[in-house]
PDB file of N, CA, C and O in Angstrom:
ATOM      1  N   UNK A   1      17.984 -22.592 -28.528  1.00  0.00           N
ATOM      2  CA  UNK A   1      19.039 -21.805 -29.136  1.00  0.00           C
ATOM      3  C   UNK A   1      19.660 -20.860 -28.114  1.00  0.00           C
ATOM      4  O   UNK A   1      20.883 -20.768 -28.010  1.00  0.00           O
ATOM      5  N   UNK A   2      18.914 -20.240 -27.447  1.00  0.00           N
ATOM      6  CA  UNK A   2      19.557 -19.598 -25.878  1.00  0.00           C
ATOM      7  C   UNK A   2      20.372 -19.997 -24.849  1.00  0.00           C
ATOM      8  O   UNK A   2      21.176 -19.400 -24.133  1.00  0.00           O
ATOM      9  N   UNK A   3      19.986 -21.162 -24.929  1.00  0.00           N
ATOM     10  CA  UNK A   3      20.796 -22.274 -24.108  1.00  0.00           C
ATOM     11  C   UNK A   3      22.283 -22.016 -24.559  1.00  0.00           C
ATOM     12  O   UNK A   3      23.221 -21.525 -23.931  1.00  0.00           O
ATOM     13  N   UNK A   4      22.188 -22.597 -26.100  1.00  0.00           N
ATOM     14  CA  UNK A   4      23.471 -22.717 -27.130  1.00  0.00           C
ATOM     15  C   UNK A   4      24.327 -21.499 -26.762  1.00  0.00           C
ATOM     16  O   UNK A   4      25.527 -21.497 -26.486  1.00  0.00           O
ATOM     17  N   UNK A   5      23.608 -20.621 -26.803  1.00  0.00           N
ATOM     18  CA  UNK A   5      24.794 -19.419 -26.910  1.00  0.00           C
ATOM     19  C   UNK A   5      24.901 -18.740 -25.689  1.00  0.00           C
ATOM     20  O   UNK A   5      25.487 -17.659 -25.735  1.00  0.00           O
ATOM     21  N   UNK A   6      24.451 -19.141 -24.556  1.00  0.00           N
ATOM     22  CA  UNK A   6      24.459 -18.494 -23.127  1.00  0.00           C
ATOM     23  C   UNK A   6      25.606 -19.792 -22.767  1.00  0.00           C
ATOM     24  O   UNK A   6      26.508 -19.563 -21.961  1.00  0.00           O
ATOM     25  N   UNK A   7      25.507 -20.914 -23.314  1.00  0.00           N
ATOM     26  CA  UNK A   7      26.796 -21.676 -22.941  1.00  0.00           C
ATOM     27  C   UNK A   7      28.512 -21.600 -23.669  1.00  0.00           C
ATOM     28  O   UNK A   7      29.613 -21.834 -23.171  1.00  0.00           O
ATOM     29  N   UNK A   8      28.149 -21.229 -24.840  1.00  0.00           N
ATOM     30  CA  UNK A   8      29.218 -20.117 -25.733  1.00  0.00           C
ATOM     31  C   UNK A   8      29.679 -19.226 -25.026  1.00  0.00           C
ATOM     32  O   UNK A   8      30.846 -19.292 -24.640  1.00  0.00           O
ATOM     33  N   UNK A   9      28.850 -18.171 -24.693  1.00  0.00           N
ATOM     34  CA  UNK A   9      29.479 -16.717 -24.576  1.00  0.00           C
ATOM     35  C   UNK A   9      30.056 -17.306 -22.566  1.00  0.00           C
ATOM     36  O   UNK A   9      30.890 -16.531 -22.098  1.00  0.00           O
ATOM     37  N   UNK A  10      29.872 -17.835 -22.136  1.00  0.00           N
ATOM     38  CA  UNK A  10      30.168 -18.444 -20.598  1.00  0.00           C
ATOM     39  C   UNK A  10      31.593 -18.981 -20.633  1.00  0.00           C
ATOM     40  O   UNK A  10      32.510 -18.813 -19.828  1.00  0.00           O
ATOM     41  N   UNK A  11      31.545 -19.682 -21.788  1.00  0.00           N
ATOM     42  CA  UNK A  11      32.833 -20.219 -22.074  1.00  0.00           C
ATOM     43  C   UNK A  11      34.022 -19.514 -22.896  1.00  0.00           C
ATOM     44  O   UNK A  11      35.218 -19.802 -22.946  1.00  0.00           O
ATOM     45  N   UNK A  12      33.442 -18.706 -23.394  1.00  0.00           N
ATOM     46  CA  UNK A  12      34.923 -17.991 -23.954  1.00  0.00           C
ATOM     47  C   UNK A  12      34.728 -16.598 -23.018  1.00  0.00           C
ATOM     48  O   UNK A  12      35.678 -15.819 -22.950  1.00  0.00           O
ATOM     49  N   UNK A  13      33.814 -16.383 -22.494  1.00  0.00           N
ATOM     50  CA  UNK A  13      34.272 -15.211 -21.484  1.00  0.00           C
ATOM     51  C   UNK A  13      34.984 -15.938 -20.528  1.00  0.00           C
ATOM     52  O   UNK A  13      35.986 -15.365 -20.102  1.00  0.00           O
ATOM     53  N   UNK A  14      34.765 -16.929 -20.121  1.00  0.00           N
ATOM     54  CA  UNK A  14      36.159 -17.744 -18.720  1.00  0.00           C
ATOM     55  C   UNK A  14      37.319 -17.818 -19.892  1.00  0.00           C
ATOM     56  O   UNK A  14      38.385 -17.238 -19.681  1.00  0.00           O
ATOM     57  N   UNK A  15      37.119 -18.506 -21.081  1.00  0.00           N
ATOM     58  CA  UNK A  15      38.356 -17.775 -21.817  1.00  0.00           C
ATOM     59  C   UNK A  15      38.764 -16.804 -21.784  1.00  0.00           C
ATOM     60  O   UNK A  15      39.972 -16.814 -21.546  1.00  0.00           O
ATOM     61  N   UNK A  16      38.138 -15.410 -21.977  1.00  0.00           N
ATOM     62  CA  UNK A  16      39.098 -14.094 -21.765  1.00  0.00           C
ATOM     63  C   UNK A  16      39.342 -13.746 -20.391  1.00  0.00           C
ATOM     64  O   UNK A  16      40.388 -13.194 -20.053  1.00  0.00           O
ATOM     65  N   UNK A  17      38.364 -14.063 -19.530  1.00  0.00           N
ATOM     66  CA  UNK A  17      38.876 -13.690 -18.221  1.00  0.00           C
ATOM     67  C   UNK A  17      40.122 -14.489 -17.471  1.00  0.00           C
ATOM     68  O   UNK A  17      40.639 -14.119 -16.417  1.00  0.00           O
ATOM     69  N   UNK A  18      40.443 -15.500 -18.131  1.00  0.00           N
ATOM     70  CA  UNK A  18      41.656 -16.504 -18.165  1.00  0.00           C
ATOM     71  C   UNK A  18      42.844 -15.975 -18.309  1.00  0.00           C
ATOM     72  O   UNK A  18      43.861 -15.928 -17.618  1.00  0.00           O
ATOM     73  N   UNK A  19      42.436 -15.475 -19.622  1.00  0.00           N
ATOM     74  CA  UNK A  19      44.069 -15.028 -20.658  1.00  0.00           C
ATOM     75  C   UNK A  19      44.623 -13.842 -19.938  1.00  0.00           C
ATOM     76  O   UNK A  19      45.816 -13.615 -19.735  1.00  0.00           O
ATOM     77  N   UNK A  20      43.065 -12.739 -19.394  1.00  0.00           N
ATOM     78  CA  UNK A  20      43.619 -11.857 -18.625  1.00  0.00           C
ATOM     79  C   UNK A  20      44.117 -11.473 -17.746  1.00  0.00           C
ATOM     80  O   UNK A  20      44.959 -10.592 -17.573  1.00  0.00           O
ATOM     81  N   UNK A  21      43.378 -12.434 -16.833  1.00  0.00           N
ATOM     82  CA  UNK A  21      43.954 -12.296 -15.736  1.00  0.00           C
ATOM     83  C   UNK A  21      45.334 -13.726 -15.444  1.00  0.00           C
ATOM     84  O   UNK A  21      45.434 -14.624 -14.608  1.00  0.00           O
ATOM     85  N   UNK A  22      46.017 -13.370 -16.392  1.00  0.00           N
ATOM     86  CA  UNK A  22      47.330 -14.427 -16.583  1.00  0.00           C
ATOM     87  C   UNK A  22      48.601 -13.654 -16.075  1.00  0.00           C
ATOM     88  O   UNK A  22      49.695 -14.121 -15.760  1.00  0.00           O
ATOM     89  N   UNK A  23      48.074 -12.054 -16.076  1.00  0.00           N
ATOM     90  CA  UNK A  23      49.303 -11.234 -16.257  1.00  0.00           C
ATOM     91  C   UNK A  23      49.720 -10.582 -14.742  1.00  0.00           C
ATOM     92  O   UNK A  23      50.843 -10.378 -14.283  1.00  0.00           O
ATOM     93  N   UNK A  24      48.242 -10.309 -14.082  1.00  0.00           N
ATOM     94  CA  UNK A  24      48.839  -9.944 -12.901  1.00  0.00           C
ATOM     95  C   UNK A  24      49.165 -11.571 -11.829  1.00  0.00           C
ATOM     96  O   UNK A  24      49.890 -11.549 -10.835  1.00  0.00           O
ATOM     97  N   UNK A  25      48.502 -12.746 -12.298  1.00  0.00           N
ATOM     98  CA  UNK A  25      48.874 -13.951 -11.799  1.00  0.00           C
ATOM     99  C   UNK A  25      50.273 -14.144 -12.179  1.00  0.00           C
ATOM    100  O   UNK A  25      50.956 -14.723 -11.335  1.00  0.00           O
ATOM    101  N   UNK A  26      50.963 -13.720 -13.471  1.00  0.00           N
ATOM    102  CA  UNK A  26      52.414 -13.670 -13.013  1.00  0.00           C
ATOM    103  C   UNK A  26      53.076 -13.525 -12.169  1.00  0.00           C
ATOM    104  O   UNK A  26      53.740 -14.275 -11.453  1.00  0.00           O
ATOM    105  N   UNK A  27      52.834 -12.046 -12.253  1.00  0.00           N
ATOM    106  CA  UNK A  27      53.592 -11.191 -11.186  1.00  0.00           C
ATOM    107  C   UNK A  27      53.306 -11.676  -9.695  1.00  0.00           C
ATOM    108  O   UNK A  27      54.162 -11.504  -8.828  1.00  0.00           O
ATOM    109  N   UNK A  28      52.206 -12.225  -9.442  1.00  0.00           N
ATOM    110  CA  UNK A  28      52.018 -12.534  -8.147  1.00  0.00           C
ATOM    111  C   UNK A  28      52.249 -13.740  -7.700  1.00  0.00           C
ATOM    112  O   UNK A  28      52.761 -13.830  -6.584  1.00  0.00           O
ATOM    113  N   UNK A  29      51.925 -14.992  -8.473  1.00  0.00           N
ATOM    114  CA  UNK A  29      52.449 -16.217  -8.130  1.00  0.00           C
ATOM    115  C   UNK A  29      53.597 -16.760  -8.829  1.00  0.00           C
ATOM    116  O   UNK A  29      54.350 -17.625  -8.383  1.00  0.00           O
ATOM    117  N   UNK A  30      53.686 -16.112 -10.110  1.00  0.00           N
ATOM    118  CA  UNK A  30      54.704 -17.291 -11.179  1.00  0.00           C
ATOM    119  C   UNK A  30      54.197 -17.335 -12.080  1.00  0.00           C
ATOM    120  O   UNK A  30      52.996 -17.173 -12.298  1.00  0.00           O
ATOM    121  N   UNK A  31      55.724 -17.755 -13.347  1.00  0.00           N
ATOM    122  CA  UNK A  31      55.271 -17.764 -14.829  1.00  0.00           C
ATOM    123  C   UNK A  31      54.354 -19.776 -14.630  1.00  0.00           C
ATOM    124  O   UNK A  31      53.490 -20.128 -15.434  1.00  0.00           O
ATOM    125  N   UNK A  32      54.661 -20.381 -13.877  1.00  0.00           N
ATOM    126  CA  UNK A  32      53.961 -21.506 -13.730  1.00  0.00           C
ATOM    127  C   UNK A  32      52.496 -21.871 -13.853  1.00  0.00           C
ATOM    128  O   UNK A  32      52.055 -22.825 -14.494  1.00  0.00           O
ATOM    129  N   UNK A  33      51.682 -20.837 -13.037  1.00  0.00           N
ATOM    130  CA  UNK A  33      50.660 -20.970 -12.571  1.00  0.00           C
ATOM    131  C   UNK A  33      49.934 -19.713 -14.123  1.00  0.00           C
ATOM    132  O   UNK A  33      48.787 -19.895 -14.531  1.00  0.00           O
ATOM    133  N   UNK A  34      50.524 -18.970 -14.525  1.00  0.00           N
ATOM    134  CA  UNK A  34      50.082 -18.213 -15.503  1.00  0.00           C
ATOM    135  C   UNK A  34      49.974 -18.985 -16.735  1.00  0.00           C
ATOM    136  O   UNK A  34      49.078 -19.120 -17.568  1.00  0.00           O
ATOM    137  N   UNK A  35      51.189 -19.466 -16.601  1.00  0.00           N
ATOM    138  CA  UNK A  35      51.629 -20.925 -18.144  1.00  0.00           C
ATOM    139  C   UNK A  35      50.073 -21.696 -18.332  1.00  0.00           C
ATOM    140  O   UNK A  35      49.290 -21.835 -19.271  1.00  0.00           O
ATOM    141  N   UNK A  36      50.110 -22.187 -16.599  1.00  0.00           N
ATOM    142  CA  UNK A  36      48.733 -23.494 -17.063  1.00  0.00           C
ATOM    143  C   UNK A  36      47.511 -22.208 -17.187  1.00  0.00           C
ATOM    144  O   UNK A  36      46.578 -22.689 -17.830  1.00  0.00           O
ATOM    145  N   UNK A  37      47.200 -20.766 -16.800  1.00  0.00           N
ATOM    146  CA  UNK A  37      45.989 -20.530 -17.153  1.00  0.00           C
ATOM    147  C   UNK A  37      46.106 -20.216 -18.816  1.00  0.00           C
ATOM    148  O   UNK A  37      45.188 -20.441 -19.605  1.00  0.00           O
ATOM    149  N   UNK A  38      47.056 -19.810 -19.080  1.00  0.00           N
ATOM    150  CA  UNK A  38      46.769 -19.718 -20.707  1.00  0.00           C
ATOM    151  C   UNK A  38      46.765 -21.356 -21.589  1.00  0.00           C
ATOM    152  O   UNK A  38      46.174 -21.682 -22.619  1.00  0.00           O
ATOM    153  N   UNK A  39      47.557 -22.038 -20.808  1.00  0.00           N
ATOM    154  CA  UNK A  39      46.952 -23.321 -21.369  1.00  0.00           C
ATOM    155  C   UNK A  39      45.611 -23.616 -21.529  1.00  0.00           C
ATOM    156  O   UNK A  39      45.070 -23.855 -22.609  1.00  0.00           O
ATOM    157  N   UNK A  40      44.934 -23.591 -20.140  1.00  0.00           N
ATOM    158  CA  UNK A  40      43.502 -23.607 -20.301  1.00  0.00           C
ATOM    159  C   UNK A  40      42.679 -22.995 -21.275  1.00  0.00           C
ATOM    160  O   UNK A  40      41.754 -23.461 -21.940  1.00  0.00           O
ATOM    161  N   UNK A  41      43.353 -21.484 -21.225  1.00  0.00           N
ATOM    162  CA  UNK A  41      42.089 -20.257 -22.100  1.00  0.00           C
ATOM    163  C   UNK A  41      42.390 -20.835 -23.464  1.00  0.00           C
ATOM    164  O   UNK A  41      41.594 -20.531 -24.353  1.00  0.00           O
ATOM    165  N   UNK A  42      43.490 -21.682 -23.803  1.00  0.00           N
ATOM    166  CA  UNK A  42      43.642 -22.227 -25.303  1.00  0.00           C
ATOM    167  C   UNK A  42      42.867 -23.076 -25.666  1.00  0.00           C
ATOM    168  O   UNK A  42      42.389 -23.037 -26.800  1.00  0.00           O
ATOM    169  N   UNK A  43      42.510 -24.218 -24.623  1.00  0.00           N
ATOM    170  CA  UNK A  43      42.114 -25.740 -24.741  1.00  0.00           C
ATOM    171  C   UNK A  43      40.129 -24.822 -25.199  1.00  0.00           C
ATOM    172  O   UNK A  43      39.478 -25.079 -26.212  1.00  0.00           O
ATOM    173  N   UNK A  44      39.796 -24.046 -24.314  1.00  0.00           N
ATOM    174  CA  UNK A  44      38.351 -23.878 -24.208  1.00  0.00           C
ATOM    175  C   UNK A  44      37.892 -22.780 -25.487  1.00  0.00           C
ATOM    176  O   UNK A  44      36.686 -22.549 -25.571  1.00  0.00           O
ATOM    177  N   UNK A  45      38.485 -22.346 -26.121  1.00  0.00           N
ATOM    178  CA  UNK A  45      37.767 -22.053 -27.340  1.00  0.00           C
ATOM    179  C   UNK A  45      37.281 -23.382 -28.734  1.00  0.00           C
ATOM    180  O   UNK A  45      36.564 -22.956 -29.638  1.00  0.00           O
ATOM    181  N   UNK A  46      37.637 -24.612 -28.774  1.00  0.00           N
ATOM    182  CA  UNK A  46      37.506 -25.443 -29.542  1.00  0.00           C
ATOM    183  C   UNK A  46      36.246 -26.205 -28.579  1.00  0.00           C
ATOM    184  O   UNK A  46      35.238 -26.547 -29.199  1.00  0.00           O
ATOM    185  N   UNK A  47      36.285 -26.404 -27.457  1.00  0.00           N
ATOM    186  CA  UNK A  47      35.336 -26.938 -26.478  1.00  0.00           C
ATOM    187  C   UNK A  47      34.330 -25.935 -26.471  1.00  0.00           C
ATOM    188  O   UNK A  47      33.273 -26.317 -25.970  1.00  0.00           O
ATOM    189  N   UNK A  48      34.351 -24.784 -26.874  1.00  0.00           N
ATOM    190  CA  UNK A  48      32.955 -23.684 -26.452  1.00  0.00           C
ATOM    191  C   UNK A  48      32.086 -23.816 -27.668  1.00  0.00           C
ATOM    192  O   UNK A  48      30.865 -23.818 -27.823  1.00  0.00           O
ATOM    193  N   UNK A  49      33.414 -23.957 -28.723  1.00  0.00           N
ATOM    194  CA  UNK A  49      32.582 -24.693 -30.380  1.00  0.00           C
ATOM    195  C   UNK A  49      32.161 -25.403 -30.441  1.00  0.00           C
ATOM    196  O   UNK A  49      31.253 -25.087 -31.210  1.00  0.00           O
ATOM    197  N   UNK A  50      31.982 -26.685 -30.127  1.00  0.00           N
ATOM    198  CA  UNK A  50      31.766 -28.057 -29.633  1.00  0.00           C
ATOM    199  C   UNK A  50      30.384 -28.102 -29.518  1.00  0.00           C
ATOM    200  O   UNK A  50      29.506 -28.550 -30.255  1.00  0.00           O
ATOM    201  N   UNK A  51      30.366 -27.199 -27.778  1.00  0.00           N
ATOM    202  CA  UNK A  51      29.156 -27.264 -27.370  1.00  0.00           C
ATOM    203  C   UNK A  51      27.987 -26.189 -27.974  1.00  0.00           C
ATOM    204  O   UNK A  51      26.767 -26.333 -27.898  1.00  0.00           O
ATOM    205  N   UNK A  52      28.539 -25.361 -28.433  1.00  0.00           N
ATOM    206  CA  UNK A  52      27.596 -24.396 -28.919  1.00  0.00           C
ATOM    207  C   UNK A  52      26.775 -24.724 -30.508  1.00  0.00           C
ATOM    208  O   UNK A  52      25.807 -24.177 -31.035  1.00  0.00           O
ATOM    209  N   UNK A  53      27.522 -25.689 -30.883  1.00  0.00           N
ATOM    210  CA  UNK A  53      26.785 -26.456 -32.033  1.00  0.00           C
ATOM    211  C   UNK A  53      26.009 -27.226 -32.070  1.00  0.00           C
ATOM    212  O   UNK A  53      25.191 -27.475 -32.955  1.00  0.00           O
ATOM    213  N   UNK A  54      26.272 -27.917 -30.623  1.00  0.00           N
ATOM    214  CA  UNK A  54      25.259 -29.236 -30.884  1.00  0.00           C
ATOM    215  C   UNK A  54      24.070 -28.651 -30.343  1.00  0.00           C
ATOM    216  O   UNK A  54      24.000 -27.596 -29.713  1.00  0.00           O
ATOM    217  N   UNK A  55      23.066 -29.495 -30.670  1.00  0.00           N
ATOM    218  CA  UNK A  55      22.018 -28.838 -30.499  1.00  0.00           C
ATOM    219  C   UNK A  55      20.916 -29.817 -29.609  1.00  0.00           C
ATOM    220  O   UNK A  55      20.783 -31.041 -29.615  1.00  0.00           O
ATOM    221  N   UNK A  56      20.276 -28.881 -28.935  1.00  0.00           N
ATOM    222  CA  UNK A  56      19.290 -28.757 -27.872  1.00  0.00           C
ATOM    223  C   UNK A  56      18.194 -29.799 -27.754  1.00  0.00           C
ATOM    224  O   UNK A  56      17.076 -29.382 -28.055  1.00  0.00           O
ATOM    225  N   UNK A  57      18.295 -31.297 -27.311  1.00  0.00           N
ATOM    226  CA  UNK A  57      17.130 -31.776 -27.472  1.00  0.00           C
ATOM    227  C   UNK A  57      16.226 -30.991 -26.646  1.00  0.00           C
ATOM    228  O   UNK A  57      15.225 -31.142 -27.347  1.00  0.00           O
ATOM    229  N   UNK A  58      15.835 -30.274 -25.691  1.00  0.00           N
ATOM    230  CA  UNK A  58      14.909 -29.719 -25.427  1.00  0.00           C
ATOM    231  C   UNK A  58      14.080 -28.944 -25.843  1.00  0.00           C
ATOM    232  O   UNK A  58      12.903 -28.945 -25.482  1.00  0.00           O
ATOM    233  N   UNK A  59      14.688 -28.008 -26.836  1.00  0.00           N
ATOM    234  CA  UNK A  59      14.414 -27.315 -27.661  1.00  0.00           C
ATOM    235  C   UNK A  59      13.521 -27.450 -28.718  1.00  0.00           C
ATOM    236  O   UNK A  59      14.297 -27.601 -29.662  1.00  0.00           O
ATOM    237  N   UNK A  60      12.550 -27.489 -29.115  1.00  0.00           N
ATOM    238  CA  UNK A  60      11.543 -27.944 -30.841  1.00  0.00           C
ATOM    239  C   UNK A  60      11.687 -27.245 -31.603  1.00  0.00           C
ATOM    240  O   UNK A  60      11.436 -27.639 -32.742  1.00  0.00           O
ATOM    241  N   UNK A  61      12.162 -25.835 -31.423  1.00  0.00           N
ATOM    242  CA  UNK A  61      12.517 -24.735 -32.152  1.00  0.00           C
ATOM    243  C   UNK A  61      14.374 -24.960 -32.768  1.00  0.00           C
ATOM    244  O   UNK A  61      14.818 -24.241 -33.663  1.00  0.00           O
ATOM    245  N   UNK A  62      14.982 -25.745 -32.281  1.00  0.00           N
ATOM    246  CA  UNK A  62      16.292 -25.898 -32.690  1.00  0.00           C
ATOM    247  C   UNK A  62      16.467 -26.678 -33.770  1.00  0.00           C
ATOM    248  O   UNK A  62      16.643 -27.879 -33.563  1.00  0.00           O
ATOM    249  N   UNK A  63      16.460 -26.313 -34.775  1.00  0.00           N
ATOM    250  CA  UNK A  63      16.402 -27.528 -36.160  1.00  0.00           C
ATOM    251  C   UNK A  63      17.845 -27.237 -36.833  1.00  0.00           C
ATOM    252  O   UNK A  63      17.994 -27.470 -38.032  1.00  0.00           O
ATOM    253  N   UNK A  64      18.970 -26.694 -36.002  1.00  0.00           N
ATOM    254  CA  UNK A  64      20.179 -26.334 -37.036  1.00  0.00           C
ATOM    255  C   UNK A  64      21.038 -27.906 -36.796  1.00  0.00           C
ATOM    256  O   UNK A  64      22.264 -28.015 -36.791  1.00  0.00           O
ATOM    257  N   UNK A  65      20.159 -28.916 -36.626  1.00  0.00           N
ATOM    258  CA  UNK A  65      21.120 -30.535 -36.785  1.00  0.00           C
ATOM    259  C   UNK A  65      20.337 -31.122 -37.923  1.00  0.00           C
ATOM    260  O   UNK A  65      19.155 -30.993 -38.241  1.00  0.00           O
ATOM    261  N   UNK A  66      21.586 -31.981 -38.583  1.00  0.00           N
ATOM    262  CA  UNK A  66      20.936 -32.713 -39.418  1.00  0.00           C
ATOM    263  C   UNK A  66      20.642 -34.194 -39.076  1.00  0.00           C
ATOM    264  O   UNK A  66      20.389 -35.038 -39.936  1.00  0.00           O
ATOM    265  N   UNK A  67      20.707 -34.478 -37.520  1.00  0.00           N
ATOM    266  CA  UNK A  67      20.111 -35.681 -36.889  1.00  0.00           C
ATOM    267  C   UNK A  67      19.980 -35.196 -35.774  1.00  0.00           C
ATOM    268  O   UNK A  67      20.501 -34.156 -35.369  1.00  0.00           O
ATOM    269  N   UNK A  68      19.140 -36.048 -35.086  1.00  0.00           N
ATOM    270  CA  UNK A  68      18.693 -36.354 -34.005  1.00  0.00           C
ATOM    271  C   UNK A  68      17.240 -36.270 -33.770  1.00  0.00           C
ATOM    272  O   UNK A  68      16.651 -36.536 -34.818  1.00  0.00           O
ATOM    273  N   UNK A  69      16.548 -36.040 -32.937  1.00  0.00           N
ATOM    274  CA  UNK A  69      15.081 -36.318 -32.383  1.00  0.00           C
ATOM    275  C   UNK A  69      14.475 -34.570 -33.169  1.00  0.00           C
ATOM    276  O   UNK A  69      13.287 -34.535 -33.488  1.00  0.00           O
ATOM    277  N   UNK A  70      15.094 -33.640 -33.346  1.00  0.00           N
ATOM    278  CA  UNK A  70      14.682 -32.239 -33.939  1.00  0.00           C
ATOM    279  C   UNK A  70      15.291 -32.160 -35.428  1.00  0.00           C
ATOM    280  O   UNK A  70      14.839 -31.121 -35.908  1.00  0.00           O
ATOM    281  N   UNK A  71      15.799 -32.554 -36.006  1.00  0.00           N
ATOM    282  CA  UNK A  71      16.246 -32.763 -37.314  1.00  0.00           C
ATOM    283  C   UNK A  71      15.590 -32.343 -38.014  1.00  0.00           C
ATOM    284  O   UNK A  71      14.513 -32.912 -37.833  1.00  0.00           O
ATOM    285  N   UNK A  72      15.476 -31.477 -38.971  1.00  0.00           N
ATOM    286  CA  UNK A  72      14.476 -31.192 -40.374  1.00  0.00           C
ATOM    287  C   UNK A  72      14.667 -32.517 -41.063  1.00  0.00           C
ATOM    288  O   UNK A  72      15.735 -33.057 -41.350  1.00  0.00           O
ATOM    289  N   UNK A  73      13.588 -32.893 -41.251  1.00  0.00           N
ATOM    290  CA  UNK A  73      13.651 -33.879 -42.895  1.00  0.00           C
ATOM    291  C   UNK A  73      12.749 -33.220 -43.831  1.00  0.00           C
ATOM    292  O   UNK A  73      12.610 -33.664 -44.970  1.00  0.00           O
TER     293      UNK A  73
END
């Protein structure tokens, strides 16, 4: 479960550190290069969900799937 959310919070913090630093990358390179980082910081909040759900075969303690090798039945 540590795993899960140390790979979450990794990924939407490069999300905010993305979005933020979009503004002085304006000013310094172009609305171009700012355009594609907020593209990015958009694409990686649905991808940080993704991964932060699925769950951990390593883990024996991770039972929040309803398949795989850790599954509650």
């Amino acid at each position: 479960m540590k795993r899960r959310v140390r790979r979450y919070a990794w990924l939407m913090g490069t999300c905010l550190v993305l979005f933020g630093g979009s503004l002085p990358v304006y000013y310094l390179l172009g609305s171009g290069w700012a355009l594609a980082m907020c593209a990015v910081a958009m694409v990686l909040p649905p991808i940080a969900v993704i991964i932060g759900n699925t769950a951990d075969p390593d883990d024996p303690r991770d039972h929040d799937a309803g398949y795989g090798p850790n599954a509650e039945r």
